[in-house]
N, CA, C and O atoms as a CHARMM CRD file, in Angstrom:
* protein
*
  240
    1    1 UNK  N     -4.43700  15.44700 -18.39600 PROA 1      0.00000
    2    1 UNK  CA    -4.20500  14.23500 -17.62800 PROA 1      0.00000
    3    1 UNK  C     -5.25400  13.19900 -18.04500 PROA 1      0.00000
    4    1 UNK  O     -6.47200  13.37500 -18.07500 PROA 1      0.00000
    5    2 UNK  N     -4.54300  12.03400 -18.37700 PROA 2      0.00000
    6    2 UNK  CA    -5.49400  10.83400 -18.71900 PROA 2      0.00000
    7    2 UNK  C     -6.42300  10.08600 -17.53500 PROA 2      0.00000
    8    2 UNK  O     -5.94900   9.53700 -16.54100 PROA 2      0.00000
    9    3 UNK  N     -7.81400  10.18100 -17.85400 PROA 3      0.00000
   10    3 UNK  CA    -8.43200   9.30300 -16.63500 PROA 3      0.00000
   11    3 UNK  C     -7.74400   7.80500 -16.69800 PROA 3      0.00000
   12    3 UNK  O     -6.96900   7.43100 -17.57800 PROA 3      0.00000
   13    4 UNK  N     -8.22200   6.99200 -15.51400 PROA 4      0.00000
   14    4 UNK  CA    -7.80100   5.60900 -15.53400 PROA 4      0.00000
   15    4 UNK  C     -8.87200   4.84400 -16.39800 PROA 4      0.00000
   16    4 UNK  O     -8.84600   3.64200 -16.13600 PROA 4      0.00000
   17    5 UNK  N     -9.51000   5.07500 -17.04800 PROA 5      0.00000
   18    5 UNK  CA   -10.50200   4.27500 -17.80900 PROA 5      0.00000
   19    5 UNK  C     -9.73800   4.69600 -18.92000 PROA 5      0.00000
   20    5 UNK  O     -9.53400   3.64800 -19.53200 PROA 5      0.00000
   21    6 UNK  N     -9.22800   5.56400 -19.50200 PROA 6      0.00000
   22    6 UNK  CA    -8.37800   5.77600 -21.03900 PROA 6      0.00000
   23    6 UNK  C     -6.78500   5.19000 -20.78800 PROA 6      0.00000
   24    6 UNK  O     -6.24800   4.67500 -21.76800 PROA 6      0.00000
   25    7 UNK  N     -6.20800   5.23800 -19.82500 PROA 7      0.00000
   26    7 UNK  CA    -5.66200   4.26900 -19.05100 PROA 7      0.00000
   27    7 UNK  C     -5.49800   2.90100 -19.56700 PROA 7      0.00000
   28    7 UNK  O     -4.77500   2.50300 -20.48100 PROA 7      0.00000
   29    8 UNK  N     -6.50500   2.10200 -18.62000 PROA 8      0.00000
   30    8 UNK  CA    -7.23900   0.91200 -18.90600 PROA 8      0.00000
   31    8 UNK  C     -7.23300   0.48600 -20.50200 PROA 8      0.00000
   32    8 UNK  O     -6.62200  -0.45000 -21.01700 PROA 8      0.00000
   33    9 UNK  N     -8.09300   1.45000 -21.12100 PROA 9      0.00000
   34    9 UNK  CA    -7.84300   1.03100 -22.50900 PROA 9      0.00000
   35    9 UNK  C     -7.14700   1.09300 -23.13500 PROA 9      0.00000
   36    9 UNK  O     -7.28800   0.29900 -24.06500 PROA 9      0.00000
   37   10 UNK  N     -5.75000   2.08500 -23.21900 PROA 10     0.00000
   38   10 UNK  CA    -4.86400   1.56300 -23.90900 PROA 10     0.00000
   39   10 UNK  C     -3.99700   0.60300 -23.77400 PROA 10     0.00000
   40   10 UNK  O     -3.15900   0.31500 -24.62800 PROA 10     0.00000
   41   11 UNK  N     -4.14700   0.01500 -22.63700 PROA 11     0.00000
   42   11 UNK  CA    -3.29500  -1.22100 -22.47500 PROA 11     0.00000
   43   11 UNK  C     -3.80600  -2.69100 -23.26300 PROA 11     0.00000
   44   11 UNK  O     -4.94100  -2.86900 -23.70400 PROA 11     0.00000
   45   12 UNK  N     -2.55500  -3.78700 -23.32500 PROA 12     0.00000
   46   12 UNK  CA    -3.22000  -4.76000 -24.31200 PROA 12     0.00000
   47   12 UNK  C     -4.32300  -5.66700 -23.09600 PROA 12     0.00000
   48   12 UNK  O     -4.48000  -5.35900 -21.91400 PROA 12     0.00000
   49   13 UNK  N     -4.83100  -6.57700 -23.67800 PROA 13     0.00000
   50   13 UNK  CA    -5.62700  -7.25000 -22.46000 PROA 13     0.00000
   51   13 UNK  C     -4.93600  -7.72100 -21.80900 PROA 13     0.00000
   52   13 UNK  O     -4.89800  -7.53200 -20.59300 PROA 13     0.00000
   53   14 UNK  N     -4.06600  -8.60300 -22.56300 PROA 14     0.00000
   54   14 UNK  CA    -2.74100  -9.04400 -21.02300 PROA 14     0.00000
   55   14 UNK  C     -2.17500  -8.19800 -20.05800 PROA 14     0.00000
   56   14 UNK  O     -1.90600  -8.71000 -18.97100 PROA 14     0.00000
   57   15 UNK  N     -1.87500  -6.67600 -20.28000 PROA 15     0.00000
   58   15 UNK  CA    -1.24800  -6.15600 -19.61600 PROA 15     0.00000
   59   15 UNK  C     -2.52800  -5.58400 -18.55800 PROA 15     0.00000
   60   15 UNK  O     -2.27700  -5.08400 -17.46100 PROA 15     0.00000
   61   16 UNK  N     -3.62500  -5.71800 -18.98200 PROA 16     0.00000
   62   16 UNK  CA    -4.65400  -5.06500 -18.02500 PROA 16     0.00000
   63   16 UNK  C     -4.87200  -5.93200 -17.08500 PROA 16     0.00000
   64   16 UNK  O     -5.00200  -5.63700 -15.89700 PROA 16     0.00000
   65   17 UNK  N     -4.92500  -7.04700 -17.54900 PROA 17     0.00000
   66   17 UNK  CA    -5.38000  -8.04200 -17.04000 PROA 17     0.00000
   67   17 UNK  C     -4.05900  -8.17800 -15.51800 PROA 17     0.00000
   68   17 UNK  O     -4.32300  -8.13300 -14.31600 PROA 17     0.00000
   69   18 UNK  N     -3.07200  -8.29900 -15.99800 PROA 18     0.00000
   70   18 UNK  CA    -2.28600  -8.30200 -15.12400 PROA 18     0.00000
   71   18 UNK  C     -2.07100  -6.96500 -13.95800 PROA 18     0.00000
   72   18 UNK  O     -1.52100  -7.13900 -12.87000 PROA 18     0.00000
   73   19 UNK  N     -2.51600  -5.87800 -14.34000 PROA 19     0.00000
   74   19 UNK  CA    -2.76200  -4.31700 -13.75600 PROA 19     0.00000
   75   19 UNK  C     -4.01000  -4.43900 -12.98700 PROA 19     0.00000
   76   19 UNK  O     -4.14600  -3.92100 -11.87900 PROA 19     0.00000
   77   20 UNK  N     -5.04200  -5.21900 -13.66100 PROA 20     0.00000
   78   20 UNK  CA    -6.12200  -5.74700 -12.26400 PROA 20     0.00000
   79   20 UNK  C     -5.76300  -6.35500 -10.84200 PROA 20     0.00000
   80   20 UNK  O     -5.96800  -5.99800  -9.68200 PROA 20     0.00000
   81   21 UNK  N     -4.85700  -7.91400 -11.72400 PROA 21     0.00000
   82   21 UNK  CA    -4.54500  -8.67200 -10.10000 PROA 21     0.00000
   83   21 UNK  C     -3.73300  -7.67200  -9.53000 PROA 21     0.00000
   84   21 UNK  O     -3.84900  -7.71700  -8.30500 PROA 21     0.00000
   85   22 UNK  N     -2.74800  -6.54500 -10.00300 PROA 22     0.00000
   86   22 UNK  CA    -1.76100  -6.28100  -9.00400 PROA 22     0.00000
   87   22 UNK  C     -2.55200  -5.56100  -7.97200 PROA 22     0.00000
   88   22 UNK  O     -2.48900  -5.63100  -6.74500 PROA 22     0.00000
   89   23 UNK  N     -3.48000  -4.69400  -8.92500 PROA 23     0.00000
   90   23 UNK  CA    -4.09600  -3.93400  -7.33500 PROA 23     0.00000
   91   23 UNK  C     -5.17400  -4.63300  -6.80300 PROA 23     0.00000
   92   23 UNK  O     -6.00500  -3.85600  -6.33400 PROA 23     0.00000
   93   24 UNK  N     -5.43300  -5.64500  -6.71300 PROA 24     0.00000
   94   24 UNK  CA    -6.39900  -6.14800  -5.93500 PROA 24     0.00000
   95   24 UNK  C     -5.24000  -7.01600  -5.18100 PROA 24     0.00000
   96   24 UNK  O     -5.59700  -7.36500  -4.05600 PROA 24     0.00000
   97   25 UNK  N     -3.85600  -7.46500  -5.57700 PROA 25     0.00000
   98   25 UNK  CA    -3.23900  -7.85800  -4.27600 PROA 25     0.00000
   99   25 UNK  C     -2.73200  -6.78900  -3.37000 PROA 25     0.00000
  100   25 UNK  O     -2.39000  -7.09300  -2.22700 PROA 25     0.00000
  101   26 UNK  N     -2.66500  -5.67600  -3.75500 PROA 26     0.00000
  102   26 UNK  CA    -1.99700  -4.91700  -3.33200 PROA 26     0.00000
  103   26 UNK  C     -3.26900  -4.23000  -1.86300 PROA 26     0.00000
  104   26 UNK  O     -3.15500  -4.08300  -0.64600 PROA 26     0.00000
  105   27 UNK  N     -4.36800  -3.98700  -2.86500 PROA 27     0.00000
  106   27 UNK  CA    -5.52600  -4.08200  -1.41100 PROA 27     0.00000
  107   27 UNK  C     -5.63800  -5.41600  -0.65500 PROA 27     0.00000
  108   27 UNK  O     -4.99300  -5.15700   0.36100 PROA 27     0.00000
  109   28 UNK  N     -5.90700  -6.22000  -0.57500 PROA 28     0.00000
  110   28 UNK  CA    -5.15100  -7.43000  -0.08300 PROA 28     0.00000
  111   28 UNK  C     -4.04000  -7.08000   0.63700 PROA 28     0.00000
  112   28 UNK  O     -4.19200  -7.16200   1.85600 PROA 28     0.00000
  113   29 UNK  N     -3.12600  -6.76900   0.30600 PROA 29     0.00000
  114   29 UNK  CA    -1.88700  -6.72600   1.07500 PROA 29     0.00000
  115   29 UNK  C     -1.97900  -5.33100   2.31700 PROA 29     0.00000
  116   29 UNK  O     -1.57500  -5.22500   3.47600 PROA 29     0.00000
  117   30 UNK  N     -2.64500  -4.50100   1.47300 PROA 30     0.00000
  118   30 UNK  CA    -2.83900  -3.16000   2.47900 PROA 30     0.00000
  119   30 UNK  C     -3.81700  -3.27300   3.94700 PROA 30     0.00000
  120   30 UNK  O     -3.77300  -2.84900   5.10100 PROA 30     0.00000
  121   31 UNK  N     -4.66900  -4.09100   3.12700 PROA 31     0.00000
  122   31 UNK  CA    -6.02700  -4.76500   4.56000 PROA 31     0.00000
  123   31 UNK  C     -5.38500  -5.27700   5.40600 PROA 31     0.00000
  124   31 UNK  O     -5.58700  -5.02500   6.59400 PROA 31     0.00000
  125   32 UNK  N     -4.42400  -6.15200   4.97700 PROA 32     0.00000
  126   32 UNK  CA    -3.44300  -7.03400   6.18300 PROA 32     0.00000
  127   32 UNK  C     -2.50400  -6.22300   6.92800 PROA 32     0.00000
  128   32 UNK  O     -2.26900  -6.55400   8.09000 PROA 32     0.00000
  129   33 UNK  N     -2.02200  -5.36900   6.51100 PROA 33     0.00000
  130   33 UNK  CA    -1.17600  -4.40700   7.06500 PROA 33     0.00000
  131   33 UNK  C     -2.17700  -3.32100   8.51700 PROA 33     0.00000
  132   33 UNK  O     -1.76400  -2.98200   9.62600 PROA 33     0.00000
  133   34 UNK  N     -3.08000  -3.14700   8.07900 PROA 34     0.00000
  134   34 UNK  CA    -3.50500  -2.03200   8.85600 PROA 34     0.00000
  135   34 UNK  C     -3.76800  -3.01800  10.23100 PROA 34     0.00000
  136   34 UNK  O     -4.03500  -2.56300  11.34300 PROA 34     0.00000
  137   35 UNK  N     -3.62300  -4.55100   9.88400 PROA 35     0.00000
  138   35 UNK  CA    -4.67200  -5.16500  11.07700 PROA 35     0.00000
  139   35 UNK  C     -3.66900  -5.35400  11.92800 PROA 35     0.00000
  140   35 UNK  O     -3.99400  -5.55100  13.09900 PROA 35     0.00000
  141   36 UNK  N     -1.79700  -5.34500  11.48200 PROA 36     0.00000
  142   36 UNK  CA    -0.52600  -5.92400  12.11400 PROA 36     0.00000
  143   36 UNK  C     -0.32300  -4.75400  13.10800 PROA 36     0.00000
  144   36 UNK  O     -0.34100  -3.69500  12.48000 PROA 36     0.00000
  145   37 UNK  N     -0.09000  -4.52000  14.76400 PROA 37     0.00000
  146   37 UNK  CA     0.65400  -3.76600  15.68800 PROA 37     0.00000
  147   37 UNK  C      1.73600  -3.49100  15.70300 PROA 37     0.00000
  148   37 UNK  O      2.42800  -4.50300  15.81500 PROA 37     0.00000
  149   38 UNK  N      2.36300  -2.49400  15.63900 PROA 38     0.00000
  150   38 UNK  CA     3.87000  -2.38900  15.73400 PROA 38     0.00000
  151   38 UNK  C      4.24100  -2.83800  16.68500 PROA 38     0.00000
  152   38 UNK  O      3.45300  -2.92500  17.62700 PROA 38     0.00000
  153   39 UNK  N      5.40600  -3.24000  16.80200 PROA 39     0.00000
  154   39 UNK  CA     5.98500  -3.52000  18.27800 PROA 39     0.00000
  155   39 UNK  C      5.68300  -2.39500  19.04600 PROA 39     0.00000
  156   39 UNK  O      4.70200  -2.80700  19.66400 PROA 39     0.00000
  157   40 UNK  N      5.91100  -0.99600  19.50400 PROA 40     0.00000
  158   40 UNK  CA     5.87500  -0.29300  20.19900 PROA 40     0.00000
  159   40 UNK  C      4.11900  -0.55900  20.75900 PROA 40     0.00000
  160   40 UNK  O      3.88500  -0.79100  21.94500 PROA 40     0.00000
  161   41 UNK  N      3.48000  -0.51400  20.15500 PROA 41     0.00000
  162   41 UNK  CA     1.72900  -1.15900  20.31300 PROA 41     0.00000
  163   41 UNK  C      2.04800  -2.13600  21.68100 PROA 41     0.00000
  164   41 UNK  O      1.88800  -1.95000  22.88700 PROA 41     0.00000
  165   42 UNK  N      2.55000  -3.20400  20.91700 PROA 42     0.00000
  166   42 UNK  CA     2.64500  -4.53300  21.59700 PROA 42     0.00000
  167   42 UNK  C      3.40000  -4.42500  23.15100 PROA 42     0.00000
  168   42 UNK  O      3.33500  -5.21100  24.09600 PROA 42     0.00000
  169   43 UNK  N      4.09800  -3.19200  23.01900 PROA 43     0.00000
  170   43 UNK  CA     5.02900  -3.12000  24.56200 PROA 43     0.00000
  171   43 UNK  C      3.76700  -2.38500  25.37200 PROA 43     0.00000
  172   43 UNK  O      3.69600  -2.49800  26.59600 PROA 43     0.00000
  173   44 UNK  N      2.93500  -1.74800  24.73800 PROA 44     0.00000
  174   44 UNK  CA     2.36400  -0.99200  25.59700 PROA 44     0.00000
  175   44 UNK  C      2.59400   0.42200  25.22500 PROA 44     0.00000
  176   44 UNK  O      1.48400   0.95400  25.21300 PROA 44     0.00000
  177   45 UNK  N      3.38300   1.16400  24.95900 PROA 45     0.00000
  178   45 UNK  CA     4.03800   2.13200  24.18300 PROA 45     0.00000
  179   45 UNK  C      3.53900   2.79700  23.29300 PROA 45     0.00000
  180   45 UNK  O      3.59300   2.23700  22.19800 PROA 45     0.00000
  181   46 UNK  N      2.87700   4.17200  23.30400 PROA 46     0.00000
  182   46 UNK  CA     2.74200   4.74900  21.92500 PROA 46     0.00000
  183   46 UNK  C      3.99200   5.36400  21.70800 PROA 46     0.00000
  184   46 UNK  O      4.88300   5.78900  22.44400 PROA 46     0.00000
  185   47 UNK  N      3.74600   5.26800  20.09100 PROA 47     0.00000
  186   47 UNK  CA     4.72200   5.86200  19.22400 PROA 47     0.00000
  187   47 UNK  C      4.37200   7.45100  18.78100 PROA 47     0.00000
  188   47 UNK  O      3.51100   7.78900  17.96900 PROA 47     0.00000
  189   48 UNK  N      5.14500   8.20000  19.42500 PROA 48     0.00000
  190   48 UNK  CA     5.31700  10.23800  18.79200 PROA 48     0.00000
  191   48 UNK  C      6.06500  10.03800  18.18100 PROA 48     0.00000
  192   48 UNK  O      6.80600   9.05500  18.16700 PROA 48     0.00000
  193   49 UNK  N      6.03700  11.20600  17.32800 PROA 49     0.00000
  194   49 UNK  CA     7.11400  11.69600  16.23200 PROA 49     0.00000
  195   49 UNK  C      7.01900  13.23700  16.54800 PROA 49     0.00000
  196   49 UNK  O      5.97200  13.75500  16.93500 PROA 49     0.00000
  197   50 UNK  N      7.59200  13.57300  16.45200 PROA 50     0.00000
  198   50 UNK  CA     7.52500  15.24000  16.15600 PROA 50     0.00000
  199   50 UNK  C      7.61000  16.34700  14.83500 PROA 50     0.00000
  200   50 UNK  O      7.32400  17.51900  14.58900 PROA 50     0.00000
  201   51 UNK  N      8.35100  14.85100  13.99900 PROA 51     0.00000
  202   51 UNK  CA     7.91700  15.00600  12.60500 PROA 51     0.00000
  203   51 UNK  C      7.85600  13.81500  11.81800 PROA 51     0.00000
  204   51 UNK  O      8.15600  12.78400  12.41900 PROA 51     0.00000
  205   52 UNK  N      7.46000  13.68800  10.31900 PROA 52     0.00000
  206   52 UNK  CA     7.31200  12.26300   9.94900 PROA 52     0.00000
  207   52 UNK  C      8.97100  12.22900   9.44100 PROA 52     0.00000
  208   52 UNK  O      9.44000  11.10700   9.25000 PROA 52     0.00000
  209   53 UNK  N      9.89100  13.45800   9.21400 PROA 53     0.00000
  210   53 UNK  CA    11.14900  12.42000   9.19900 PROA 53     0.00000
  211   53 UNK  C     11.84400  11.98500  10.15500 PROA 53     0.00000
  212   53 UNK  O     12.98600  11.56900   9.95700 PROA 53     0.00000
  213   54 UNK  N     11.23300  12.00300  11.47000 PROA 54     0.00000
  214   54 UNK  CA    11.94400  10.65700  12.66700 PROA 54     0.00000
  215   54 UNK  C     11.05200   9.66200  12.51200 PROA 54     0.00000
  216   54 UNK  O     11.13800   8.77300  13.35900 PROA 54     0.00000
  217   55 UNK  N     10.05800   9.51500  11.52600 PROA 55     0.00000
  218   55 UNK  CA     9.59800   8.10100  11.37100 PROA 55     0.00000
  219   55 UNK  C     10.25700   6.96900  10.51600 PROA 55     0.00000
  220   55 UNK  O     10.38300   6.93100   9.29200 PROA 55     0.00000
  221   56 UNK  N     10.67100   5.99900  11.51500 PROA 56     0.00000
  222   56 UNK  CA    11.40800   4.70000  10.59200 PROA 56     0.00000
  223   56 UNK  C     10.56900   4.38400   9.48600 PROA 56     0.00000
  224   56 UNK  O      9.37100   4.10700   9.54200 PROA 56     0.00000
  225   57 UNK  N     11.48400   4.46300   8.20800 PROA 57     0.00000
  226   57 UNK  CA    11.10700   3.90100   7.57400 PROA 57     0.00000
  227   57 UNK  C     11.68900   2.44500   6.73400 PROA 57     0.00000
  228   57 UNK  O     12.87700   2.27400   6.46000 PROA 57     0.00000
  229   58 UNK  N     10.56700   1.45100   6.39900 PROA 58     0.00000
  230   58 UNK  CA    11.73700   0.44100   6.67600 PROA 58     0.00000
  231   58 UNK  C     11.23200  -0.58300   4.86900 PROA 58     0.00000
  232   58 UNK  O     10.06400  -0.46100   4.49700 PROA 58     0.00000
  233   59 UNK  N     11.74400  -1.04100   4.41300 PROA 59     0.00000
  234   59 UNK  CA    11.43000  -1.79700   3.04300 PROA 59     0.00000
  235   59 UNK  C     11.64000  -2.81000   3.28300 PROA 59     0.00000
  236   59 UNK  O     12.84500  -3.00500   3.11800 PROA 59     0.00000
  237   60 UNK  N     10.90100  -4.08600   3.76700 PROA 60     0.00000
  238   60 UNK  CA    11.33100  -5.20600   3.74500 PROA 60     0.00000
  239   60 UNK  C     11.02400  -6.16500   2.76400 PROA 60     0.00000
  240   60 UNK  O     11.51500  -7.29200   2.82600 PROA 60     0.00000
């Protein structure tokens, strides 16, 4: 298995370059997420599962 530094280098600089911003938006995007309440939060409501496949999952 290739580390991400041999990774890294075989890509051209453009393509790294572009493999940088994605994950630094993507942390960006993840920071913002953890800070948003679900609705069930917001009613007052915790959310159970009894397993994670009755957890909605949703792609917006």
């Amino acid at each position: 298995m290739r580390t991400i530094q041999e990774i890294l280098d075989s890509m051209s600089p453009e393509l790294r370059k572009n493999a940088i911003q994605a994950v630094e938006e993507s942390r960006i995007f993840a920071a913002s997420l953890a800070h948003i309440p679900s609705p069930s939060a917001l009613n007052g409501k915790a959310e159970t599962f009894d397993s994670l496949s009755e957890m909605p999952i949703s792609f917006a």
